[in-house]
N, C-alpha and C positions, 0 to 999 in steps of 0.2 A: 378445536383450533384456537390459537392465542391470538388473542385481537393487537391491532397498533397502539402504540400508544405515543400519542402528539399531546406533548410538553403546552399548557396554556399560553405560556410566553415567545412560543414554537411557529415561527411562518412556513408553510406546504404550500407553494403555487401550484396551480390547475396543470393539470397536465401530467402529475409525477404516479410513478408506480411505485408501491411502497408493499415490500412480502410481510405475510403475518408473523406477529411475535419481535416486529422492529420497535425499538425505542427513539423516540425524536427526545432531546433533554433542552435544557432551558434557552433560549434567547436564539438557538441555531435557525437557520433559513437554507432549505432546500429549494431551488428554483424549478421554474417549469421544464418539461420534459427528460428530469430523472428520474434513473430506476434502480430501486435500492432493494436487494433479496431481502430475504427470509431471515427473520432473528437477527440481524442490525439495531448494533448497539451507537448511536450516533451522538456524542457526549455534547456539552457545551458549550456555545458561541461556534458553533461549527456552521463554514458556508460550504455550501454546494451546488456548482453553479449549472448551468442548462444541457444536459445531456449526458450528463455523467453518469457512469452505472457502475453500480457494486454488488457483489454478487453477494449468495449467504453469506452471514453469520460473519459480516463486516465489522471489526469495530474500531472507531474514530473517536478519540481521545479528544479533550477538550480544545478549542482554538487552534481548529483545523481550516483550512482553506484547499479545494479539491476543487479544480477550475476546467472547465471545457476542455474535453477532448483527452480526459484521465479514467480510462477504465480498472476496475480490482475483480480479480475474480474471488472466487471463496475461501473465505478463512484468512482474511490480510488484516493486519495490526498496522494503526495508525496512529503513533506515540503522536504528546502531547504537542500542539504547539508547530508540529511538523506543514511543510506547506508544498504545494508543485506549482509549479511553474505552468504557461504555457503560449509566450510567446519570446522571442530568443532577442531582442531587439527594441521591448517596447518605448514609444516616445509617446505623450501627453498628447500632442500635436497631430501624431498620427494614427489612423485607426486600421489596426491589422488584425480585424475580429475573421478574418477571410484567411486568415494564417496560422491560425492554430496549430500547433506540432502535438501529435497523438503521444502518450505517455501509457504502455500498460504493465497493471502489477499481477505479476502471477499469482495461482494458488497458494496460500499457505505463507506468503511473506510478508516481513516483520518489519517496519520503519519507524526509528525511535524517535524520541522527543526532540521537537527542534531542526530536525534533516531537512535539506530542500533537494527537492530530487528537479533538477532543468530540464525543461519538459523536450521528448522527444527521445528519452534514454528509457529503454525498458528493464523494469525488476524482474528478476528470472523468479520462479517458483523457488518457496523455501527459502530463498538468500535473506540475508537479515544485515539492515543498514542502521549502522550503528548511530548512536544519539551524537546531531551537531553534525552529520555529515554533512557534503554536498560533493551530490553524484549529478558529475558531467557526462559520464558515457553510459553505457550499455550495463548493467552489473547478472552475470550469468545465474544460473537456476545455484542455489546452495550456497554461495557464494555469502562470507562476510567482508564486509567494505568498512572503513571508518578515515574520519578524515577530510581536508578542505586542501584542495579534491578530494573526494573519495579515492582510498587503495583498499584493495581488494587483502583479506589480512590471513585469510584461509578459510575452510569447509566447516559448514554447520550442517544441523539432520536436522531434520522436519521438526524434532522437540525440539530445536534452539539449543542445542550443545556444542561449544564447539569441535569438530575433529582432530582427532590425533591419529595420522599413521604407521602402522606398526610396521615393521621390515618385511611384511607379505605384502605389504601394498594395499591393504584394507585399512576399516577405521569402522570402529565401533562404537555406538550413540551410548551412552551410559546410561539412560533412562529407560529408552524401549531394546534395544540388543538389535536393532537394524543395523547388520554391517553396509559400508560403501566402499566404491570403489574409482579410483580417478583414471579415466582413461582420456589419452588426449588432452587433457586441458579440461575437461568434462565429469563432475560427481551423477554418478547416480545409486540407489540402495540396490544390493545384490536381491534377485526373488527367490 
């Protein structure tokens, strides 16, 4: 088994779950009761605040901020810089820690450097938000988004390529040969 490994300049409050073969790197602070899978690569100056969970083989690019009530499942990319949100309203004055809006990232997606995702909109599986967005709504499974607001720009595969459909109404990944197919408003890979 690969042991953890917390960065010396690295704060872990009491309470967190941390999978084997995670990396903590320099100056980050994961707070109490998060839980960070298997093989998490969690770069520099990154916060993470009390409850948050990420699944395997997470990785979080430097000068990240991932704040209560932001779930990731496995295999989500966390460009540099990027941040969520998770209160719609906040004032100095007022304390709305009782208001949290749930933010979750599906399997396998991608969010560049710089994007703020408004907490309460969920990333579909796959979809890949491009660098400098800022995603106000909902962004579906496969889906590429770029933009202030984020627009939706067309269909990416699980590699990160974008889709091109051919006149049968498919699209083929050029890297692995996974065709897809849009049905509805809806990508999914043919089996």
């Amino acid at each position: 088994m690969e042991s953890v490994f917390i960065h010396p300049t690295a704060i872990v409050d009491e309470g967190c779950t941390i999978g084997e073969g995670t990396k903590i790197w320099h100056f980050s602070h994961i707070m109490p009761n998060c839980t960070l899978g298997e093989k998490c690569n969690i770069g520099q100056n990154v916060v993470i605040s009390p409850d948050v969970v990420l699944g395997n083989n997470v990785k979080v690019q430097n000068n990240v901020s991932i704040y209560t009530g932001v779930t990731c499942d496995d295999d989500v990319f966390l460009g540099p810089s990027m941040v969520f949100t998770n209160v719609n309203n906040p004032r100095s004055a007022i304390n709305r820690r009782g208001q949290y809006l749930r933010t979750h990232v599906g399997k396998g997606a991608s969010i560049g450097a710089n994007a703020t995702i408004v907490c309460g909109h969920d990333i579909g599986e796959y979809a890949f938000i491009g660098a400098g967005a800022v995603v106000t709504k909902t962004v579906p499974p496969y889906a590429l988004v770029v933009g202030n607001p984020a627009r939706q720009l067309g269909w990416i595969s699980e590699y990160g390529h974008r889709l091109r459909f051919e006149p049968d109404g498919l699209a083929t990944c050029p890297e692995s040969g996974t065709r897809y197919i849009l049905t509805n408003g809806k990508l999914a890979p043919l089996l």
